[in-house]
C-alpha positions in Angstrom: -21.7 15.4 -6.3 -20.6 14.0 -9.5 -17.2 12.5 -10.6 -16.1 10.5 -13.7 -13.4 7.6 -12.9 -11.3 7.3 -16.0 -7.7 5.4 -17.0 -4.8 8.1 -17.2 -3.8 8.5 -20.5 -0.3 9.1 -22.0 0.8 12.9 -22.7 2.0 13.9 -26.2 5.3 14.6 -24.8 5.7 11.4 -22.4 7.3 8.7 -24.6 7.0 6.4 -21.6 4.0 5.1 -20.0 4.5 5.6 -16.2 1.3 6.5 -14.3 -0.5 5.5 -17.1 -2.3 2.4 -15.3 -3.6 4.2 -12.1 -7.2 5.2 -12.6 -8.5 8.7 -11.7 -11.6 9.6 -9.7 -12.6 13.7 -11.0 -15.3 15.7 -9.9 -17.5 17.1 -12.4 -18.1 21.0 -12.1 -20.8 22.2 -10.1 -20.9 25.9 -11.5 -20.0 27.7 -14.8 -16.7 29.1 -15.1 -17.2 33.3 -15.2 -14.8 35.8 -16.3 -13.5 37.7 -13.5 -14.3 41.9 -13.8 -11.0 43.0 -12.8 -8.2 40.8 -14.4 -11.0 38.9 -17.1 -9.7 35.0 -16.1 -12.2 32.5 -16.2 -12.5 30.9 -12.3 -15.7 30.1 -10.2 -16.0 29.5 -6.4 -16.3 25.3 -7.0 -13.0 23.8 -5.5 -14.1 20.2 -5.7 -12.9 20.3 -9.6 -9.1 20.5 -8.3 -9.5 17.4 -6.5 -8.2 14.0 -8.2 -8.0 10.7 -6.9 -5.8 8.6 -8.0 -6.8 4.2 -7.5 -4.8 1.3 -8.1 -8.1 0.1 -10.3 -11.3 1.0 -11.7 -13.1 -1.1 -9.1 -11.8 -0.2 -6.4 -13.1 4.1 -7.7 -15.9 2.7 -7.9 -16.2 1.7 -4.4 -15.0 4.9 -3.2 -17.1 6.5 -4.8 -20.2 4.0 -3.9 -19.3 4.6 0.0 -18.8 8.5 -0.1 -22.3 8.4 -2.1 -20.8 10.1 -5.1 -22.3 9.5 -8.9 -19.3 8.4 -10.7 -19.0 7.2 -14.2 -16.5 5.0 -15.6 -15.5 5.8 -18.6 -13.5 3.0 -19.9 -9.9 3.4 -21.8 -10.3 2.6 -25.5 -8.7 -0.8 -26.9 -5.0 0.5 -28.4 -4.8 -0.2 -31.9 -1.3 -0.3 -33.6 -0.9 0.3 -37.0 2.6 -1.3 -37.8 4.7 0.3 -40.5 7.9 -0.4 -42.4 10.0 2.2 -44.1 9.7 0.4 -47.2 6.0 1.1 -47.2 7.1 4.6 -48.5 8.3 3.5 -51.6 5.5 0.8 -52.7 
């Protein structure tokens, strides 16, 4: 089984940032998505990629992981960059 462990990120329409420091433990799909014949929506028979796990921190994913012998990658949360602005910047 594979899984990535990853930092939730803020959604475009969440102006807070609750959730946002739990880390997530996903499994990676097993099988290709196919379209069905009947209705034509894309599904497959792999039900490990609805599970997430949700972890206080990326270390502690990681051990999870390490005991239920998954192969988990971290993939680690970008450094935040701000780019500060005045309104008076508009007019320069």
């Amino acid at each position: 089984m594979a899984a990535r462990i990853f930092q939730r990120y803020k959604n475009a329409m969440q102006s807070g940032k609750a959730r946002t420091d739990r880390w997530v433990l996903e499994f990676l799909p097993r099988e290709a998505r196919k379209a069905d014949p009947l209705m034509g929506w894309a599904g497959s028979g792999d039900t490990q990629v609805q599970v997430q796990l949700d972890f206080p921190s990326a270390e502690a994913a990681a051990a999870y992981a390490k005991r239920y012998g998954i192969d988990a990658k971290v993939d680690q949360t970008p450094p935040k960059s701000l780019k500060l602005q005045a309104y008076a910047d508009n007019f320069r």
